[in-house]
C-alpha positions in Angstrom: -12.7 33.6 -8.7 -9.8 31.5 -10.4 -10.4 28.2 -11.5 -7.5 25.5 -12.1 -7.1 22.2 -13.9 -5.0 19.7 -12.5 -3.9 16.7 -14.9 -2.5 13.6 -13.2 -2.3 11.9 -10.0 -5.2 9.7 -8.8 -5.9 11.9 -5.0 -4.4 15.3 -4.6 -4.6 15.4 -0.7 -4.6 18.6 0.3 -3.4 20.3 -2.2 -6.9 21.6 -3.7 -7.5 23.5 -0.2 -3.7 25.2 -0.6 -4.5 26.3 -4.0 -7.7 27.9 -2.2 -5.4 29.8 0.2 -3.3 31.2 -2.6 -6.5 32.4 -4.9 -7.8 29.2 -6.7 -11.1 28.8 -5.4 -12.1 26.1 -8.4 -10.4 23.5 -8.6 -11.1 20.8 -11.5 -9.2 17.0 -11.4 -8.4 14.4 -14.0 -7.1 11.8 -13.1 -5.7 11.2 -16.6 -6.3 6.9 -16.0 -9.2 7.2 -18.9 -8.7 6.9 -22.3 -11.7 9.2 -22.6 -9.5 11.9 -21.3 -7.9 13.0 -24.1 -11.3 13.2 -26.4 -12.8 15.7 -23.4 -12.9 19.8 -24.4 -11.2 22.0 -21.4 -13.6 23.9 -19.3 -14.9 26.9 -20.8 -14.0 28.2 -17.0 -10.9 27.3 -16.4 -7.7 30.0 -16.0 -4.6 27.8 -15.4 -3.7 24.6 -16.4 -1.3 22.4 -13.6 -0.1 18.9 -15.1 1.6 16.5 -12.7 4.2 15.1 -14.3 4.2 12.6 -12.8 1.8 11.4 -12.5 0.9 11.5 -16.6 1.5 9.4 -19.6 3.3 11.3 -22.5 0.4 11.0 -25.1 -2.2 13.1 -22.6 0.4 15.8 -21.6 0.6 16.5 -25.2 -2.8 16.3 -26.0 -3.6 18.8 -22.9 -0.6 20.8 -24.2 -2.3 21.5 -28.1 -5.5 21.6 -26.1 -4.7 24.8 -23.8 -2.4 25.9 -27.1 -6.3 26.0 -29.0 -7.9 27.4 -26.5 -5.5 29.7 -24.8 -5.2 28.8 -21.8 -2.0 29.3 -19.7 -0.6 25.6 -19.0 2.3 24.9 -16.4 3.9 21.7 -15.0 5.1 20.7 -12.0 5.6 17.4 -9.5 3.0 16.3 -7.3 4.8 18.2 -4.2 3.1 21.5 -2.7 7.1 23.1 -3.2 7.3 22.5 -7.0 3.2 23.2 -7.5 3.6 26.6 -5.7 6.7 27.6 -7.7 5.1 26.4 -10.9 1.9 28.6 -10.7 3.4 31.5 -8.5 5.2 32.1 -12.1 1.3 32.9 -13.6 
């Protein structure tokens, strides 16, 4: 089972249920509003990273970025649409 981590946006509509049709059958949001956010570890779990950009400030896309860097984790970005997300993680 794949797990994902979206960063950004406050709802994500349906996207969590396409991601499900194309293999992502966790799917893990953060909103990216808190402050707190950028102190929390990524999910031990976690396969893909998916930013929204945006939907993000500047200072939490580059914390997520050394973050997924530490931890080696795979990190793409894309816009909030289902087009650019589907193009962004078809290229994992």
């Amino acid at each position: 089972m794949r797990s994902l981590l979206i960063v950004g946006a406050d709802h994500l509509g349906t996207i969590p249920s396409k991601l499900g049709k194309v293999g992502y059958k966790r799917v893990v949001h953060l909103s990216g509003r808190k402050v707190q956010m950028v102190k929390r570890k990524i999910p031990d779990h976690i396969d893909l990273i998916l930013v929204l950009t945006d939907y993000i400030n500047h200072n939490l896309s580059a914390v997520i970025k050394q973050k997924a860097k530490e931890q080696e984790i795979p990190i793409r970005y894309a816009k909030r649409s289902w087009s650019s997300i589907h193009q962004a993680i078809a290229a994992e």
